[in-house]
N, C-alpha and C positions, 0 to 999 in steps of 0.2 A: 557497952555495946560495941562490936567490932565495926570497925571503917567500912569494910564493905557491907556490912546491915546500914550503917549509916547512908552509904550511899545507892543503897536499894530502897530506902525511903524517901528519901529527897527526890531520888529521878521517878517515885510511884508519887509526892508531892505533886511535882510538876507536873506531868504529866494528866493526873485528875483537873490541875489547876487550866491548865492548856484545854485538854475534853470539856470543862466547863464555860471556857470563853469561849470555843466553835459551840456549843448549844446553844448559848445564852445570843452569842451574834448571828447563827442561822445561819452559819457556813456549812455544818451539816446537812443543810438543805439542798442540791446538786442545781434547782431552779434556783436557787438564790445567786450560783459560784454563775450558769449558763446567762444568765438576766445580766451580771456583770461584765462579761463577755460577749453582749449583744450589742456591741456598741452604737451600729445603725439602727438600731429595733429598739426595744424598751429597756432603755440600757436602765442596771438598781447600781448606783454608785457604794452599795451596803460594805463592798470588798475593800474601797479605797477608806474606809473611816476605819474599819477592822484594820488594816494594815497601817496603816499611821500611828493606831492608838499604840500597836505590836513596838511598833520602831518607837515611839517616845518612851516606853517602860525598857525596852534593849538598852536607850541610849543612858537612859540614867541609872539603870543597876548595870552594863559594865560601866564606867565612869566612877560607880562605886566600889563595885569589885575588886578594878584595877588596882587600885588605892591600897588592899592587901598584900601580905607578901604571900601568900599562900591559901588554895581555896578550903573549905569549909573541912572536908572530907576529905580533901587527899595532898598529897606533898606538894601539888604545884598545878599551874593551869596548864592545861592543853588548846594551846590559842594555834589555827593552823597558821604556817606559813608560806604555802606554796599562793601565787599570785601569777599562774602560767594558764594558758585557756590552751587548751588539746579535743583534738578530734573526738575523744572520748565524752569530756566534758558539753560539748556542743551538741553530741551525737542525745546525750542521755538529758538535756534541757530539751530539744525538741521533742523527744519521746514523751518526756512528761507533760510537755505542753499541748502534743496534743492528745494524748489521755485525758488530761484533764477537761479539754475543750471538747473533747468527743462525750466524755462520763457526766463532768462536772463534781468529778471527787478528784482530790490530790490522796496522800497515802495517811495524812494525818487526821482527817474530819472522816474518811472513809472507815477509820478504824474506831473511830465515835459513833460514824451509823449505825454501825454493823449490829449494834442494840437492837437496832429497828426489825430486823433479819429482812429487810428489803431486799427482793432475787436480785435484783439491779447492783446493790451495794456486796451482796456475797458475792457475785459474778467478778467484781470489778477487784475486791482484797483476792480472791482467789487468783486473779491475773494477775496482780502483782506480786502476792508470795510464788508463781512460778514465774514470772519475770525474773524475781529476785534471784531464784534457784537457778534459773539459764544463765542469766548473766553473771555470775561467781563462777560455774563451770566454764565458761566462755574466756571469760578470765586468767583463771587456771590454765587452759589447755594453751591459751594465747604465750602468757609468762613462759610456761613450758618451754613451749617453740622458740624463743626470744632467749633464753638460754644456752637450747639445744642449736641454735644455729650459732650463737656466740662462741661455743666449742668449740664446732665446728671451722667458724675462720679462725680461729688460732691455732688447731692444729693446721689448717691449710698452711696459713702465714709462715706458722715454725717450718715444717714442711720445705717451704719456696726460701725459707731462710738457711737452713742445710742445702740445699745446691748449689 
């Protein structure tokens, strides 16, 4: 079996394994994510035990992970190392925060619903696959400019440095 079969079954592993812990804990449920998020109202603490139990199974298979010299399926890990918070970053946490506070779906338990064919939950994956779609052009066109003006002062520079 080739590496990458291999690793189109493990990340389809997880991922069924992942859709099966938002069923089973009722994150799927958008009144379950809004109920946690009510914090003066009838606040369901359901999100804070889901996320704990999330963080105790992260901290102990990396812990074991790390311990490898190399991951399962491919030459090496990909551990990110950027530790810089940018406007971008900021910009694109609020945005999900308040989608999620507005919907009560994030991108992962919404794409678990979507079984259900709820208007509410197509409406909400369709917003964000065109989200997704704008904000990679947005991107692009950004980088572009970020380029194209980079040129630009260097030929100015060179320019002012011949006079």
């Amino acid at each position: 079996m080739s590496p990458a079969v291999k690793q189109a079954l493990a990340a389809g592993v997880c991922g069924l394994l992942f859709g099966l812990g938002l069923l089973v804990s009722g994150m799927t449920d958008p009144n379950k994510v809004l109920g946690f998020l009510d914090v003066f109202g009838a606040w369901d603490p359901t999100l804070v035990w889901v996320m704990v139990g999330a963080i105790g199974v992260h901290a102990l298979a990396y812990r074991l992970i790390r311990r490898r010299s190399a991951s399962l399926f491919a030459s090496g890990f990909r551990i990110p190392t950027r530790r810089d918070v940018d406007v971008k970053l900021v910009f694109g946490a609020a945005l999900f925060g308040v989608g999620w506070g507005l919907s009560g779906y994030c991108p992962g338990p919404s794409l678990v619903a979507l079984a259900s064919l709820h208007s509410g939950v197509i409406v909400f994956v369709a917003a964000v696959a065109l989200g997704s779609i704008v904000a990679a052009k947005l991107e692009t066109r950004f980088a572009r400019n970020r380029r194209s003006r980079s040129v630009d002062e260097e030929t100015s520079n060179e320019a002012c440095a011949a006079e």
